[in-house]
C-alpha positions as CSV (number, residue, x, y, z in Angstrom):
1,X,-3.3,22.3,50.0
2,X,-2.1,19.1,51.1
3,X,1.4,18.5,50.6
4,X,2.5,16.5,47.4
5,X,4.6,13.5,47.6
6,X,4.1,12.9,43.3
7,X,4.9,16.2,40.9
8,X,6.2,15.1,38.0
9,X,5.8,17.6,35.3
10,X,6.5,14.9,32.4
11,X,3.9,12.4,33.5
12,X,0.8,13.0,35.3
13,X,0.7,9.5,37.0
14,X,3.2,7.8,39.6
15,X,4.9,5.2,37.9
16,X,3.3,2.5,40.3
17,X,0.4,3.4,39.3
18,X,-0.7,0.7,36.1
19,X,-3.5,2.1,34.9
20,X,-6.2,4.6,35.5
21,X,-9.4,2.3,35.9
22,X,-10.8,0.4,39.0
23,X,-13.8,-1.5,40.3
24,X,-15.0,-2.3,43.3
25,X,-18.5,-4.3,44.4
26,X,-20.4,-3.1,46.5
27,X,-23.2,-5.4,48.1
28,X,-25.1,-5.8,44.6
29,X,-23.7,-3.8,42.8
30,X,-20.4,-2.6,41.1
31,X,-18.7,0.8,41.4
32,X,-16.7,2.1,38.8
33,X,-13.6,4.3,38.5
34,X,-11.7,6.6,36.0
35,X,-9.1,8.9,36.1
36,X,-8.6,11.4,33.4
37,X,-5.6,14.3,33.5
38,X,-5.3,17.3,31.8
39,X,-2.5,19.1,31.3
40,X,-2.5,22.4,33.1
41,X,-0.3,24.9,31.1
42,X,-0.3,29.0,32.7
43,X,0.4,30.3,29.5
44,X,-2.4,28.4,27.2
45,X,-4.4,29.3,30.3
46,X,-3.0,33.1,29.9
47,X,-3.7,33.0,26.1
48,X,-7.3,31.8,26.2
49,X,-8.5,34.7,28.8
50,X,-6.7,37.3,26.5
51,X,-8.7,36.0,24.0
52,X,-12.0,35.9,25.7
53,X,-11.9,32.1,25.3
54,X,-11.1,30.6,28.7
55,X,-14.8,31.4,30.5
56,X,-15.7,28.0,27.5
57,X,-12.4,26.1,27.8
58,X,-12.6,22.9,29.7
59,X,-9.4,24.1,31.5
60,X,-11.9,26.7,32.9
61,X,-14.6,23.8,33.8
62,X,-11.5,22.2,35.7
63,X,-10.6,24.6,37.5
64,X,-14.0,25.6,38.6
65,X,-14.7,22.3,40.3
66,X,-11.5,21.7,41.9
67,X,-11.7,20.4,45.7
68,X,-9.7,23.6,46.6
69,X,-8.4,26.7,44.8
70,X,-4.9,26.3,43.2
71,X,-2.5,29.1,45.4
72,X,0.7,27.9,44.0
73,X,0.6,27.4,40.2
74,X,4.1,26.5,39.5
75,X,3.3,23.7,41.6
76,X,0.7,22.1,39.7
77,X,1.5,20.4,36.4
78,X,-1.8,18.5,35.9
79,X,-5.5,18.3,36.7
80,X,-7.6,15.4,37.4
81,X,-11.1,14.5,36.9
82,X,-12.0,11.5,38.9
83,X,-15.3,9.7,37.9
84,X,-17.4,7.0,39.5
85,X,-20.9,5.1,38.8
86,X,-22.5,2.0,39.4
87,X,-23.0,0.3,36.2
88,X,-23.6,-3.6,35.1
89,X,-19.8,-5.5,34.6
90,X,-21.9,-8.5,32.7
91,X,-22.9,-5.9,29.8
92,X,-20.1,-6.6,27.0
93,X,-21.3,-3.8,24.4
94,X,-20.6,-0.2,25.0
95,X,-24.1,1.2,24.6
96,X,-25.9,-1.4,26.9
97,X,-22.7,-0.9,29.6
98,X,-23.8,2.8,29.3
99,X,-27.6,2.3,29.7
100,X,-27.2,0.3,33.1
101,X,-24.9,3.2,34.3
102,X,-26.1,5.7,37.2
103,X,-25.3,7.3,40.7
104,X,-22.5,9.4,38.5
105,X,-20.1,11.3,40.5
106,X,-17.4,13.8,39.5
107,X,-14.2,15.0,41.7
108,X,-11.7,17.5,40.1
109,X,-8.1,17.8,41.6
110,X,-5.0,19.6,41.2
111,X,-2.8,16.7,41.9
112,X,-3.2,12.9,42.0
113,X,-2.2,12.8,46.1
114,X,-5.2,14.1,46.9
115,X,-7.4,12.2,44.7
116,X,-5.8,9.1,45.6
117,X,-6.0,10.4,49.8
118,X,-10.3,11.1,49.1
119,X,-10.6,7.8,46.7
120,X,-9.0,5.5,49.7
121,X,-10.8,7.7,52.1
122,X,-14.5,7.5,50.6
123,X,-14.1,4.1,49.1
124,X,-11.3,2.5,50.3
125,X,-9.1,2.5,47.2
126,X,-5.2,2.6,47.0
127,X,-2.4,3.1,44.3
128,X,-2.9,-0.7,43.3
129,X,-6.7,-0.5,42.7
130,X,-6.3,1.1,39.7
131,X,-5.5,-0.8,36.3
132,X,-5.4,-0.5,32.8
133,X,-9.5,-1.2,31.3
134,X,-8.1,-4.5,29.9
135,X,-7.9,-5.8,33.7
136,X,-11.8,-4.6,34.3
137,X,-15.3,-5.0,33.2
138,X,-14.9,-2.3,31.4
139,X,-16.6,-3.2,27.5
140,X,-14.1,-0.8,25.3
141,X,-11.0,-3.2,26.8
142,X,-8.4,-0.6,24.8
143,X,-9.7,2.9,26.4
């Protein structure tokens, strides 16, 4: 695992960070980005496989698809989804934005250095790419 320079266990994003969206164009067309956390917590984790629950959880579906298995729990606080489409930044209502949306892609992480190391890698993104929706073409402006 790549070594963390961000592990805060009271707030899943660096503070620099102001807000979990981004867009980029790409020749005709425009690429879109969201980051989603989810709090990763060993002993809800612990209760839902004693209960025959965690195979359905969406902590289990996280974990799963992570880029790498997590060795050192008490290291990670959070996981990450990271998404990206293309989809039409002209298309103000919700349902339209969603109809013109394709080419999905979806990363999992175990902490927000590595998915911000692979997002500038692959596309080029940094820390100040990403924004609240507000500052996007994003149609639901309060996400």
């Amino acid at each position: 695992m790549a070594k963390t320079t961000y592990n805060n266990p009271y707030h899943p994003y660096p503070y620099e960070m102001r807000g979990q969206f981004a867009e980029k164009q790409e020749k005709d067309k425009t690429r879109f980005f969201e980051i989603d956390s989810y709090k990763y917590d060993k002993e809800k984790i612990k209760r839902l496989k004693e209960n025959d629950l965690f195979e359905s959880s969406y902590a289990a579906m996280c974990i799963e698809q992570l880029n790498s298995p997590i060795t050192d729990s008490d290291s990670v606080f959070y996981l990450y989804k990271f998404e990206t489409y293309y989809a039409d930044p002209n298309q103000d209502d919700i349902e339209l934005f969603n109809e013109s949306s394709d080419c999905y892609e979806t990363y999992y992480f175990q902490n927000i250095d590595e998915l911000l190391e692979f997002a500038n890698h692959k596309w080029g993104l940094v820390l100040s790419d990403f924004v609240p929706s507000r500052e996007t073409h994003f149609p639901l402006k309060n996400l």
